[in-house]
Each structure stands twice: as C-alpha cells, then as structure tokens.
PyMOL Python script that loads the backbone (N, CA, C, O; Angstrom):
from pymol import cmd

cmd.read_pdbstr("""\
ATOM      1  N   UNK A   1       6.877  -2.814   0.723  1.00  0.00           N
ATOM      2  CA  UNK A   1       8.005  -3.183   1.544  1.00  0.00           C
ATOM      3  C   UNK A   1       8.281  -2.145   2.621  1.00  0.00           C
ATOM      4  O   UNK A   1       8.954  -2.409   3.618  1.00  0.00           O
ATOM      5  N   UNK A   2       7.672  -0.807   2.355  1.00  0.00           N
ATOM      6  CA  UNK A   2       8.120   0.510   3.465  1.00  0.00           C
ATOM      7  C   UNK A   2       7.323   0.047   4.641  1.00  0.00           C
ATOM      8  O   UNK A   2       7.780  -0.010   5.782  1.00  0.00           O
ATOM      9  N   UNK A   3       5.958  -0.319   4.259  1.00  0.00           N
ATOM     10  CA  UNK A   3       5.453  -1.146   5.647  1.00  0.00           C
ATOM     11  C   UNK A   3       5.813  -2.269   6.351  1.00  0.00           C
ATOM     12  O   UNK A   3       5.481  -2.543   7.504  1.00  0.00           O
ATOM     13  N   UNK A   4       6.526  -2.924   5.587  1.00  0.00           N
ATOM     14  CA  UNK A   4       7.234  -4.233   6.535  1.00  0.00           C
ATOM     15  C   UNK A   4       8.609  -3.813   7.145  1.00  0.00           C
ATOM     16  O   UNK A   4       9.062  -4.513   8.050  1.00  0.00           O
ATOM     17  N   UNK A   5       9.412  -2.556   6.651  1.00  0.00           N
ATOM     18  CA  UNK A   5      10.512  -1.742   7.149  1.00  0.00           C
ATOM     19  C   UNK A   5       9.667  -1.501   8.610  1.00  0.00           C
ATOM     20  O   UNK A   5       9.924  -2.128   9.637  1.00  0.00           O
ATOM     21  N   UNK A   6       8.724  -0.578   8.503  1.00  0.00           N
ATOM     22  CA  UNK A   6       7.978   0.067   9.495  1.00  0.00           C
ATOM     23  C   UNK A   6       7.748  -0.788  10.903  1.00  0.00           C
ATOM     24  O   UNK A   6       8.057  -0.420  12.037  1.00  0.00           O
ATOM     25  N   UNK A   7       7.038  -2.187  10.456  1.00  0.00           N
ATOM     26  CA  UNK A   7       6.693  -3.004  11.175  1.00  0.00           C
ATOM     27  C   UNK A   7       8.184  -3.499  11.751  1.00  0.00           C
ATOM     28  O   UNK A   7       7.960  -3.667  12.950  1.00  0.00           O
ATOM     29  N   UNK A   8       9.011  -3.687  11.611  1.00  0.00           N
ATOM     30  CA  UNK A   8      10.281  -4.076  11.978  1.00  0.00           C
ATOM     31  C   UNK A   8      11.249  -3.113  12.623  1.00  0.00           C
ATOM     32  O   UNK A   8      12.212  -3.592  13.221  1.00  0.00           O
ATOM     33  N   UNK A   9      11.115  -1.999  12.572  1.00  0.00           N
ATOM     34  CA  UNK A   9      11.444  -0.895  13.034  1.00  0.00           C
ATOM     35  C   UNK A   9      10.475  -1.212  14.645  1.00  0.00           C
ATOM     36  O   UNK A   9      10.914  -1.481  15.763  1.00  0.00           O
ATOM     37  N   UNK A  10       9.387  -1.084  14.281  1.00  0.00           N
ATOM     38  CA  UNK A  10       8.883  -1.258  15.246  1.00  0.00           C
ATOM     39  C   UNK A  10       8.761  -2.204  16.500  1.00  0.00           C
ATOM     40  O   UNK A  10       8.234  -2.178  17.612  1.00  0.00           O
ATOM     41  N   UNK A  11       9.405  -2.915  15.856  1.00  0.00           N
ATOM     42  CA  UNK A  11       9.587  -4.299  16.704  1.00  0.00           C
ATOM     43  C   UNK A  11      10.924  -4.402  17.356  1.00  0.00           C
ATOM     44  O   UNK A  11      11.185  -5.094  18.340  1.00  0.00           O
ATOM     45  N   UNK A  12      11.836  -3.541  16.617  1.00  0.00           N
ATOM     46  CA  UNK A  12      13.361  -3.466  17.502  1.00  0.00           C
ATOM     47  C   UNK A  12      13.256  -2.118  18.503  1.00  0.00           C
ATOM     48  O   UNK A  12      14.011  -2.008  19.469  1.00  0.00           O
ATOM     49  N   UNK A  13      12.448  -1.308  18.241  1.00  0.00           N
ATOM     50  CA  UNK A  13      12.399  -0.352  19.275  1.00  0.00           C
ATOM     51  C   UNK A  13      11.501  -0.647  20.731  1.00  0.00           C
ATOM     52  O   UNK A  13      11.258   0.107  21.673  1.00  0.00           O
ATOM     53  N   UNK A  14      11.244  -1.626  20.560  1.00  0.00           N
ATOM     54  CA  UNK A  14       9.999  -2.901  22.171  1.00  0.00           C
ATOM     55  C   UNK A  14      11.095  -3.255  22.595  1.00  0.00           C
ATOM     56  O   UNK A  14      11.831  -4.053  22.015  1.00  0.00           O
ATOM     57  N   UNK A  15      11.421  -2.492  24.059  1.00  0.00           N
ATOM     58  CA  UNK A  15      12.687  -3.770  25.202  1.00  0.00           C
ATOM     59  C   UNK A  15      12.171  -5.041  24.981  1.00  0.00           C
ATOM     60  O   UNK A  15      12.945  -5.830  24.439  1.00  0.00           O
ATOM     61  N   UNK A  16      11.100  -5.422  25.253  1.00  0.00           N
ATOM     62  CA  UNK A  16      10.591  -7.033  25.067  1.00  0.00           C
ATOM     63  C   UNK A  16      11.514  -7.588  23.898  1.00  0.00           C
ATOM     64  O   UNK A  16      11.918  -8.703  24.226  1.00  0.00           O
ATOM     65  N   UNK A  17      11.920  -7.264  22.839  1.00  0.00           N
ATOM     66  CA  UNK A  17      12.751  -7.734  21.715  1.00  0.00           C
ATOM     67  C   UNK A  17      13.954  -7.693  21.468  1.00  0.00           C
ATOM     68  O   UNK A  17      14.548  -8.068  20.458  1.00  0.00           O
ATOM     69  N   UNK A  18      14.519  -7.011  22.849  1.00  0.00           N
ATOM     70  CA  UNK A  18      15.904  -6.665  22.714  1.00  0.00           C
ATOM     71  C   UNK A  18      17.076  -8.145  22.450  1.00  0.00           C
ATOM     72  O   UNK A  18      18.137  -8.219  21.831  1.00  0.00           O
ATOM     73  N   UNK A  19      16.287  -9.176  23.236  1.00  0.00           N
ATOM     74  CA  UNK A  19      16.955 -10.662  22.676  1.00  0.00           C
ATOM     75  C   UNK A  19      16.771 -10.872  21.199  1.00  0.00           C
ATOM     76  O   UNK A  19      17.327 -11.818  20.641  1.00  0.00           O
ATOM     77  N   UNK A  20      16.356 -10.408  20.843  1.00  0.00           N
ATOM     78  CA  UNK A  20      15.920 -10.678  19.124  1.00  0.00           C
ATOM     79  C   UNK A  20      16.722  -9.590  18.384  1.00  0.00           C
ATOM     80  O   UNK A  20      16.479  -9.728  17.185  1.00  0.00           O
ATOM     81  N   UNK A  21      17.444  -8.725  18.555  1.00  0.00           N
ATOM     82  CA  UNK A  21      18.065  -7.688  18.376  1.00  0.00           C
ATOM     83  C   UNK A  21      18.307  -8.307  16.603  1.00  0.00           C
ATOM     84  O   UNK A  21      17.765  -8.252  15.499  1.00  0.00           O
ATOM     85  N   UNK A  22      19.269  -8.772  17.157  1.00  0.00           N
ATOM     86  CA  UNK A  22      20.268  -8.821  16.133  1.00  0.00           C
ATOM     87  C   UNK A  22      19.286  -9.994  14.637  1.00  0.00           C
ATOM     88  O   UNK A  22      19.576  -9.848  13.450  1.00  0.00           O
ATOM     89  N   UNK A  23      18.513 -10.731  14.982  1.00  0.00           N
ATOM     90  CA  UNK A  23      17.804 -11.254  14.041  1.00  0.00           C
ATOM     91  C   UNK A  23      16.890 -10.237  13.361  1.00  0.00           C
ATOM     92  O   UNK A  23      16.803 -10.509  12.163  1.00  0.00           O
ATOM     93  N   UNK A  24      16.307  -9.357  13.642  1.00  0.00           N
ATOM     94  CA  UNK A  24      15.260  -8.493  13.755  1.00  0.00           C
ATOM     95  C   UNK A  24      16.025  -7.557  12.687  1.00  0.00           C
ATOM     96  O   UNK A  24      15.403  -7.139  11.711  1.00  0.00           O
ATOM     97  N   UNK A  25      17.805  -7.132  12.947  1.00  0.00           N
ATOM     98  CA  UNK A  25      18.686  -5.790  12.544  1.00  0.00           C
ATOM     99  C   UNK A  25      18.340  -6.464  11.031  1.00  0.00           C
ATOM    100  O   UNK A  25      17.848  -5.795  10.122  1.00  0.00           O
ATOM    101  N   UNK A  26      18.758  -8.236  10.884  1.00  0.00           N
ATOM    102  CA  UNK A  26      19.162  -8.605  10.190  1.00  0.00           C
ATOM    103  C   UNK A  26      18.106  -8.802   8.681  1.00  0.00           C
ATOM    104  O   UNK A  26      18.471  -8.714   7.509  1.00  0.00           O
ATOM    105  N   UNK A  27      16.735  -9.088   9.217  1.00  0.00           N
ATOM    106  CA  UNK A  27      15.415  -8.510   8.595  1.00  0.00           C
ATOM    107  C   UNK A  27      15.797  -7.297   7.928  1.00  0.00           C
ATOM    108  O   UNK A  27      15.970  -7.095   6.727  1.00  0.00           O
ATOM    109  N   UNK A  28      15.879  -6.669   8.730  1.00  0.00           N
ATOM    110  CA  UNK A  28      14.997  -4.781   8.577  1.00  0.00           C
ATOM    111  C   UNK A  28      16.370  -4.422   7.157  1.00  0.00           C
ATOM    112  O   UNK A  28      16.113  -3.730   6.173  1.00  0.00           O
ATOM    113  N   UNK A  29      17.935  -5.170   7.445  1.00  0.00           N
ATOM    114  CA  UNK A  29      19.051  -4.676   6.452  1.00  0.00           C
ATOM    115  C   UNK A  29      18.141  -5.331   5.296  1.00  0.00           C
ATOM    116  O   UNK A  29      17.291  -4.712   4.655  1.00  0.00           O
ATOM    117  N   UNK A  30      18.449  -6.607   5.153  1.00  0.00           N
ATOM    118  CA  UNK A  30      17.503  -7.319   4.064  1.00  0.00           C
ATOM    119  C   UNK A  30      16.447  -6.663   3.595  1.00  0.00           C
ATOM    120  O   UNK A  30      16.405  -6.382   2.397  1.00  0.00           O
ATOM    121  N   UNK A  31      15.728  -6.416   4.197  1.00  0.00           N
ATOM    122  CA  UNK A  31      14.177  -5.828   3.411  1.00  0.00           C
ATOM    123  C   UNK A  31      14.244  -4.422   2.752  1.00  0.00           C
ATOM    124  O   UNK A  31      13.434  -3.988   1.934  1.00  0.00           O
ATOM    125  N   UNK A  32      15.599  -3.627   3.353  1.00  0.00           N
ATOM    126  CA  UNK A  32      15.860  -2.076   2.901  1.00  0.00           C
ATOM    127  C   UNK A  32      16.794  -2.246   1.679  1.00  0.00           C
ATOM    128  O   UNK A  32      17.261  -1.342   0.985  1.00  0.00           O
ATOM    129  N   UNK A  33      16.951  -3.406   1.569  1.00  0.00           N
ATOM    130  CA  UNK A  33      17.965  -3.832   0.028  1.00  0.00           C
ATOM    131  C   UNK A  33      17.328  -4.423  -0.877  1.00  0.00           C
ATOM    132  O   UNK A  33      18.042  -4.867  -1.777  1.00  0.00           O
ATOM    133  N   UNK A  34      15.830  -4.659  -1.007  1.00  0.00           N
ATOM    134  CA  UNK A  34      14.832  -5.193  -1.649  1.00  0.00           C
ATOM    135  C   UNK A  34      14.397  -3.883  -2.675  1.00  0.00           C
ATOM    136  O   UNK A  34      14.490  -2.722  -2.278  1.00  0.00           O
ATOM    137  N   UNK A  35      13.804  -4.311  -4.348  1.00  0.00           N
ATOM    138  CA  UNK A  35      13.882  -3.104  -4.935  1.00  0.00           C
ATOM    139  C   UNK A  35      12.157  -2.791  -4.578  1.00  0.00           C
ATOM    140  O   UNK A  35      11.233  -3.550  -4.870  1.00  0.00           O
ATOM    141  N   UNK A  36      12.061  -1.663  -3.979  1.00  0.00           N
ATOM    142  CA  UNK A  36      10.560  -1.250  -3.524  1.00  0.00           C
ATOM    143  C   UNK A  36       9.617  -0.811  -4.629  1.00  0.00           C
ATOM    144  O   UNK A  36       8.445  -0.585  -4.328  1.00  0.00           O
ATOM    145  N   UNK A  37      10.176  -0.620  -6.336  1.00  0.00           N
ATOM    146  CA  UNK A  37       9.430   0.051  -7.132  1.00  0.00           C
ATOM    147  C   UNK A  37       8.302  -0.995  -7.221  1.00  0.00           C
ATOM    148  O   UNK A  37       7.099  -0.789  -7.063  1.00  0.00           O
ATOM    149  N   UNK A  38       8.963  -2.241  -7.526  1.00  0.00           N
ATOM    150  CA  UNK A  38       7.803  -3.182  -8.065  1.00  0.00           C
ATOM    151  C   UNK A  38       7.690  -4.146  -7.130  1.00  0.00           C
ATOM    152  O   UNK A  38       8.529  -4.751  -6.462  1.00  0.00           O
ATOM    153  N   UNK A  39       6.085  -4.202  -7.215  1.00  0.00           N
ATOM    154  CA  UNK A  39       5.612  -5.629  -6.224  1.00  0.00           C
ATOM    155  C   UNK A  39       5.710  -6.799  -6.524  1.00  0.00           C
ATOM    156  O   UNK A  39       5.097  -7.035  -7.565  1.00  0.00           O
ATOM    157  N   UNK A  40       6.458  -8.105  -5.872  1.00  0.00           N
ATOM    158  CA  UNK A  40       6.022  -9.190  -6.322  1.00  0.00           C
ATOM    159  C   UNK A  40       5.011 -10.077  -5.823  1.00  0.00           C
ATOM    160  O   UNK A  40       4.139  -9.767  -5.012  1.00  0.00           O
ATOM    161  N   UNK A  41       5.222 -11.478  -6.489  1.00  0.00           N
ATOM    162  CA  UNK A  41       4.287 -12.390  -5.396  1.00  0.00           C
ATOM    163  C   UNK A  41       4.491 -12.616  -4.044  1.00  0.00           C
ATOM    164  O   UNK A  41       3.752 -12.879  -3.095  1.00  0.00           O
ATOM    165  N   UNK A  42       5.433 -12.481  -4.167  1.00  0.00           N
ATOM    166  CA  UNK A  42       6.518 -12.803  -2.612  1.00  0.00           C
ATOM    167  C   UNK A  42       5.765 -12.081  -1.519  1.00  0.00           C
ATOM    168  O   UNK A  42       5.505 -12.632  -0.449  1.00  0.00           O
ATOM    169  N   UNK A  43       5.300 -10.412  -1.905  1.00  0.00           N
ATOM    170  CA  UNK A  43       5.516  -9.477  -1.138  1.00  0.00           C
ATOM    171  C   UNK A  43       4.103 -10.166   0.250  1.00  0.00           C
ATOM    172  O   UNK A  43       4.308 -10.487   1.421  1.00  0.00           O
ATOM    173  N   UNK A  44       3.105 -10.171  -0.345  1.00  0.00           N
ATOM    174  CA  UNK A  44       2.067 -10.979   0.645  1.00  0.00           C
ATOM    175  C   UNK A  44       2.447 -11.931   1.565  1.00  0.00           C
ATOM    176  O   UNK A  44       2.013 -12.085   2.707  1.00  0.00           O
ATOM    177  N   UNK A  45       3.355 -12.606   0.935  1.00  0.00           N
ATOM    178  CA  UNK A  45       3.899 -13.929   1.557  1.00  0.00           C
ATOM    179  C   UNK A  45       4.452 -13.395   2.881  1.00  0.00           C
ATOM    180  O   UNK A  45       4.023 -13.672   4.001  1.00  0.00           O
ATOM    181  N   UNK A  46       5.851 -12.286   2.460  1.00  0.00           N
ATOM    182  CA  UNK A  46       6.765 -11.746   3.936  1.00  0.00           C
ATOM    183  C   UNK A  46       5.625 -10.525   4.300  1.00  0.00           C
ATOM    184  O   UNK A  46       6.195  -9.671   4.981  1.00  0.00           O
ATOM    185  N   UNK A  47       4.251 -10.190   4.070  1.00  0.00           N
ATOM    186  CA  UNK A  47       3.324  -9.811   5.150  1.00  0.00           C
ATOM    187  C   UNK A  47       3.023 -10.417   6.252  1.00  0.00           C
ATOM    188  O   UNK A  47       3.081 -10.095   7.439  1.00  0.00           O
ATOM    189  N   UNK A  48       2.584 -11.643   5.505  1.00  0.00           N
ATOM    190  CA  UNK A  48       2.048 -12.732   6.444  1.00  0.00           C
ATOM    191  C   UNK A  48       2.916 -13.456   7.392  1.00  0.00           C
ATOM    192  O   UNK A  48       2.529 -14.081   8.380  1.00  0.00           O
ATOM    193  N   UNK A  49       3.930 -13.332   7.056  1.00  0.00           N
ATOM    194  CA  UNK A  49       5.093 -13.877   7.800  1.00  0.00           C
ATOM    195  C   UNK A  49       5.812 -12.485   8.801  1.00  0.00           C
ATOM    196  O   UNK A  49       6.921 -12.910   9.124  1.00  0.00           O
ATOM    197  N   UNK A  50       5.737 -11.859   9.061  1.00  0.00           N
ATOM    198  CA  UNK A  50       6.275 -10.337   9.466  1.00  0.00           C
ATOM    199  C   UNK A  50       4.952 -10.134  10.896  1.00  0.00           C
ATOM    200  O   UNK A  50       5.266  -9.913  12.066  1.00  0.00           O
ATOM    201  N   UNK A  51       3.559 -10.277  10.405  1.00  0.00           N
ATOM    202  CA  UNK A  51       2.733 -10.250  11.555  1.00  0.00           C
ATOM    203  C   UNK A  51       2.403 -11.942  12.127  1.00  0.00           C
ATOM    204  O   UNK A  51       1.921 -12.108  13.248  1.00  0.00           O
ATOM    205  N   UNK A  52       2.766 -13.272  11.105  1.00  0.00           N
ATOM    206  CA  UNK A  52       2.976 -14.656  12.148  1.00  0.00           C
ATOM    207  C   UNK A  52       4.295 -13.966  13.246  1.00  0.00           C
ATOM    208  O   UNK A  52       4.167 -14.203  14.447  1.00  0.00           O
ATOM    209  N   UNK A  53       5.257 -13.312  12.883  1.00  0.00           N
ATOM    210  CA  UNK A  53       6.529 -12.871  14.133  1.00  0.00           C
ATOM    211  C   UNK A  53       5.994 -12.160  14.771  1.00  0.00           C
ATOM    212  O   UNK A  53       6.092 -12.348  15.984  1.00  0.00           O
ATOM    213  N   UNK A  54       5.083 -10.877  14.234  1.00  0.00           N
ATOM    214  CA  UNK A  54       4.940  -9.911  15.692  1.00  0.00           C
ATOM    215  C   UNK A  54       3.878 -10.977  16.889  1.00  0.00           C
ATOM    216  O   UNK A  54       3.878 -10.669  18.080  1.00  0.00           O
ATOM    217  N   UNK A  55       3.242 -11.897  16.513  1.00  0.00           N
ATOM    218  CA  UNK A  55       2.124 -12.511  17.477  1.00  0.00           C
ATOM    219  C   UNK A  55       2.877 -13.781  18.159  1.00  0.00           C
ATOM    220  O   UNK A  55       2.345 -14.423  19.064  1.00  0.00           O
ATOM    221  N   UNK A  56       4.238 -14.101  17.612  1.00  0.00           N
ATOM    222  CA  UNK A  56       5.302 -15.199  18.486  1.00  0.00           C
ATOM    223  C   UNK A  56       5.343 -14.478  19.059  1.00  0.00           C
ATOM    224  O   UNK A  56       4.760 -14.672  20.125  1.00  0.00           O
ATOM    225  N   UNK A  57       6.179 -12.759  18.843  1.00  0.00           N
ATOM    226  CA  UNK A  57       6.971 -12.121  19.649  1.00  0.00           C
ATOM    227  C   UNK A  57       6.169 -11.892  21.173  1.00  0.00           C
ATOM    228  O   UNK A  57       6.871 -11.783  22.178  1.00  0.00           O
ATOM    229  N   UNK A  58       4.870 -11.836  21.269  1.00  0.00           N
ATOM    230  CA  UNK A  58       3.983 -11.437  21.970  1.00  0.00           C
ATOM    231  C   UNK A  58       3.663 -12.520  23.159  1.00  0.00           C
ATOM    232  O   UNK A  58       3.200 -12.424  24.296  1.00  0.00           O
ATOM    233  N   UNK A  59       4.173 -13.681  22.278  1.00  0.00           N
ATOM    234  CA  UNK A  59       3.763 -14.739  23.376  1.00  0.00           C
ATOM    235  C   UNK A  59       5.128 -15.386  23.695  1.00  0.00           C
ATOM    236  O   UNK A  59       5.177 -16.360  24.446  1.00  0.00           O
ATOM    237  N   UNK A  60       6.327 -14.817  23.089  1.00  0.00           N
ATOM    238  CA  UNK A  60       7.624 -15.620  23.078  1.00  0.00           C
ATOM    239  C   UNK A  60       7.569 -17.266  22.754  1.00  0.00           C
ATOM    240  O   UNK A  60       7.963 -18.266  23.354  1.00  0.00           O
ATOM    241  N   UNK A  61       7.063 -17.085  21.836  1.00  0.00           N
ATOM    242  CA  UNK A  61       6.601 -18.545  21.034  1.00  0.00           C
ATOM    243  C   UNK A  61       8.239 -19.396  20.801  1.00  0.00           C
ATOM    244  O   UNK A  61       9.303 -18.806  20.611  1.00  0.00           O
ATOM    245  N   UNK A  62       8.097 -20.542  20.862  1.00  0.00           N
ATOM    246  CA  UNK A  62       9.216 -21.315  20.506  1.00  0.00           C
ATOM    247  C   UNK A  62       9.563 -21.706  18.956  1.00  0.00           C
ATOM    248  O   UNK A  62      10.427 -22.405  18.426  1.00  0.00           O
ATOM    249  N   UNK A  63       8.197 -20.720  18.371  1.00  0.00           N
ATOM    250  CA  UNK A  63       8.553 -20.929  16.819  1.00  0.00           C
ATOM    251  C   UNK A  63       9.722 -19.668  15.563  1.00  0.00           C
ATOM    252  O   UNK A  63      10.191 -19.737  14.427  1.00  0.00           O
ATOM    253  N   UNK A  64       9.702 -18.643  16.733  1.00  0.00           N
ATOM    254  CA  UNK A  64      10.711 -17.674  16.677  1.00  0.00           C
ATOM    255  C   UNK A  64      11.672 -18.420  15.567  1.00  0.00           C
ATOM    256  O   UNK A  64      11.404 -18.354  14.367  1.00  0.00           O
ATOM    257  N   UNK A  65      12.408 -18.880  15.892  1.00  0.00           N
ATOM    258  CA  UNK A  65      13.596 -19.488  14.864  1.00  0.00           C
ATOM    259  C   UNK A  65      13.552 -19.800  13.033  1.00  0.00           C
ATOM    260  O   UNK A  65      14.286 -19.585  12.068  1.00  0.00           O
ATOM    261  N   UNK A  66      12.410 -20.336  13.264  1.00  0.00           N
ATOM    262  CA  UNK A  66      11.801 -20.545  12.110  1.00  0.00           C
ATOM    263  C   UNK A  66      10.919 -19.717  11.345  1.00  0.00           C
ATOM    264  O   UNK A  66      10.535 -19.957  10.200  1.00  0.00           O
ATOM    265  N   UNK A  67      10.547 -18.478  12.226  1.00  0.00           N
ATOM    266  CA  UNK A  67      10.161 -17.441  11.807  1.00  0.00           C
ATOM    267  C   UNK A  67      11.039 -16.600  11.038  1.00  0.00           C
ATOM    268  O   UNK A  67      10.978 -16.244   9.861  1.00  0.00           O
ATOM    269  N   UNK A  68      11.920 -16.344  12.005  1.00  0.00           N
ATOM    270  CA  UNK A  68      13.037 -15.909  11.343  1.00  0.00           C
ATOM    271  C   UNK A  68      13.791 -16.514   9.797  1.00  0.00           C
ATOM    272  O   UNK A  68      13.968 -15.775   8.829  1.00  0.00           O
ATOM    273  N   UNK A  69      14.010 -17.367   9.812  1.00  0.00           N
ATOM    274  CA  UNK A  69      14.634 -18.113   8.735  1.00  0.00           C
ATOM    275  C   UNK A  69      13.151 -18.348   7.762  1.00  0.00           C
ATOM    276  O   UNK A  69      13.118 -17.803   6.659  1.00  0.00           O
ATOM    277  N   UNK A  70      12.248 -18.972   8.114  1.00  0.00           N
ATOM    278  CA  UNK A  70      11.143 -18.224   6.422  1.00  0.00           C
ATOM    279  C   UNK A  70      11.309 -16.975   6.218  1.00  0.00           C
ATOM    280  O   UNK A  70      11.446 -16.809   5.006  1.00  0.00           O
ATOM    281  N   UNK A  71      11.368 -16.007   6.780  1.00  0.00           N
ATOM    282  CA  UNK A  71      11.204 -14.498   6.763  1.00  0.00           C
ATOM    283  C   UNK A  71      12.659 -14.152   5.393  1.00  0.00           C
ATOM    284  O   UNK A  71      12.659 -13.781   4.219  1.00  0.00           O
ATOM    285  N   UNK A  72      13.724 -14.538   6.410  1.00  0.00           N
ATOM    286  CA  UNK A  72      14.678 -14.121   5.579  1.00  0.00           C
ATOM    287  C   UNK A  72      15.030 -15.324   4.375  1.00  0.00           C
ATOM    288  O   UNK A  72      15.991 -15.142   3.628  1.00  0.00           O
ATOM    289  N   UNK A  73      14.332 -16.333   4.274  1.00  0.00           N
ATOM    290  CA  UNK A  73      14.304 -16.822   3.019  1.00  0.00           C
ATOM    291  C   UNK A  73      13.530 -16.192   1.756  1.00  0.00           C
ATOM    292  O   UNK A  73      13.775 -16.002   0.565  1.00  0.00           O
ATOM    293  N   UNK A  74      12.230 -15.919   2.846  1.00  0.00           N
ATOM    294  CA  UNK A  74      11.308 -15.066   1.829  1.00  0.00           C
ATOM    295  C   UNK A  74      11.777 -13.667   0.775  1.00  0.00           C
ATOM    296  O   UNK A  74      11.710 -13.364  -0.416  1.00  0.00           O
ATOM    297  N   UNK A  75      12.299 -13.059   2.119  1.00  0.00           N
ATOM    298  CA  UNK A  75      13.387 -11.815   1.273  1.00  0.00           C
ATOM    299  C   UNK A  75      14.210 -11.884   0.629  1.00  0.00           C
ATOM    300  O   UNK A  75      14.592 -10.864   0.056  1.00  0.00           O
ATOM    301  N   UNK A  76      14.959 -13.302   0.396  1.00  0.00           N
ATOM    302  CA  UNK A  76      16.092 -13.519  -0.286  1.00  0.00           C
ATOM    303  C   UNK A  76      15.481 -13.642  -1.738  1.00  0.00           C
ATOM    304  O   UNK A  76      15.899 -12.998  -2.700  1.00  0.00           O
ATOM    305  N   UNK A  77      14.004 -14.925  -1.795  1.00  0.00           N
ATOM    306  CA  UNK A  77      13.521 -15.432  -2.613  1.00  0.00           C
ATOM    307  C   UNK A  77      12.765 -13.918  -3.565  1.00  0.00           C
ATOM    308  O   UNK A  77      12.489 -14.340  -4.688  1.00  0.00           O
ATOM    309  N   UNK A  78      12.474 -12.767  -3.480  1.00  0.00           N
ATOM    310  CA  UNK A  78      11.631 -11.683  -3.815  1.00  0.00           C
ATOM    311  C   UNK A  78      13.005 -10.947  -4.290  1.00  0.00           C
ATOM    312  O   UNK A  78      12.924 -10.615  -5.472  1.00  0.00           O
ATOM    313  N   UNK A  79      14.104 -10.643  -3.748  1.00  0.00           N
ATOM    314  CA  UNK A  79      15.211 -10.211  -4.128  1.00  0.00           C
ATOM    315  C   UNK A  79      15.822 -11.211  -5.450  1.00  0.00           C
ATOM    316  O   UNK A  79      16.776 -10.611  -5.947  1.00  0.00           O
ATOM    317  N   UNK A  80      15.578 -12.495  -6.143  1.00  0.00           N
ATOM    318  CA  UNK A  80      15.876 -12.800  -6.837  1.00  0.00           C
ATOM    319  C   UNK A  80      14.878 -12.833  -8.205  1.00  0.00           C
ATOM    320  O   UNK A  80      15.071 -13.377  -9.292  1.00  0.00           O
ATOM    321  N   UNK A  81      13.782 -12.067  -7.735  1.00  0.00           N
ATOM    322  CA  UNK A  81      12.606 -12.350  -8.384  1.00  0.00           C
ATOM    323  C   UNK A  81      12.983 -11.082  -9.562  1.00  0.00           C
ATOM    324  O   UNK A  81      12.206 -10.847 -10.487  1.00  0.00           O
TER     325      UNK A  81
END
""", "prot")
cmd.dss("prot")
cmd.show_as("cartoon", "prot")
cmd.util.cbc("prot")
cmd.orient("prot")
C-alpha cells in the first residue's frame, strides 16, 4: 500500500492534476487508513486500478470518474477485509 501512497502522492504533485485535486486528496486519505501489515486480495486489484488512473490522467480520459469511484470502492472493500 506505501507504493500506491507513493504513486498518488505523485500524481497530486503534476499541475496537470490540479483539477483532480481533491479526488486524488481523497484516495491518498483512504489508502493511509488501510492496515499496511497484511496483504490482501484486494491489494493487486487497487494496483491495477491506481496505474488504469495514472494512463486516463495522461490522456484526460473521460473515464476519470469511474476510476475514481472503483478505486475508492476498492479501498473501502480491502479496509473491510
């Protein structure tokens, strides 16, 4: 999970993302409230979903929205795990 912190960190510090601000804050709180000792199944899942966002972000894809909302479903769903 410190690498998907990382990757998200990284993605709010790009002016290009500054419209995404606040979806992006809202990730990075979520994922730093996730317990990092143990891995779940989940964790692959919000990989794969964390670099599907950085390659919207790149093209300003219209799938953004829904990126967002799997993402933070995903984290919700691993936080109950």
């Amino acid at each position: 999970m410190q690498i998907c912190e990382k990757c998200i960190t990284n993605l709010l510090s790009m002016n290009k993302n500054k419209s995404y601000e606040s979806q992006l804050m809202l990730v990075l709180k979520k994922l730093k409230c996730c317990n990092k000792i143990v891995a779940t199944n989940v964790d692959e899942k919000i990989v794969s979903c964390i670099i599907k966002l950085e390659k919207e972000l790149n093209v300003s894809g219209s799938e953004l929205n829904n990126i967002f909302e799997e993402l933070t479903f995903l984290i919700s769903q691993r936080n109950s795990e």
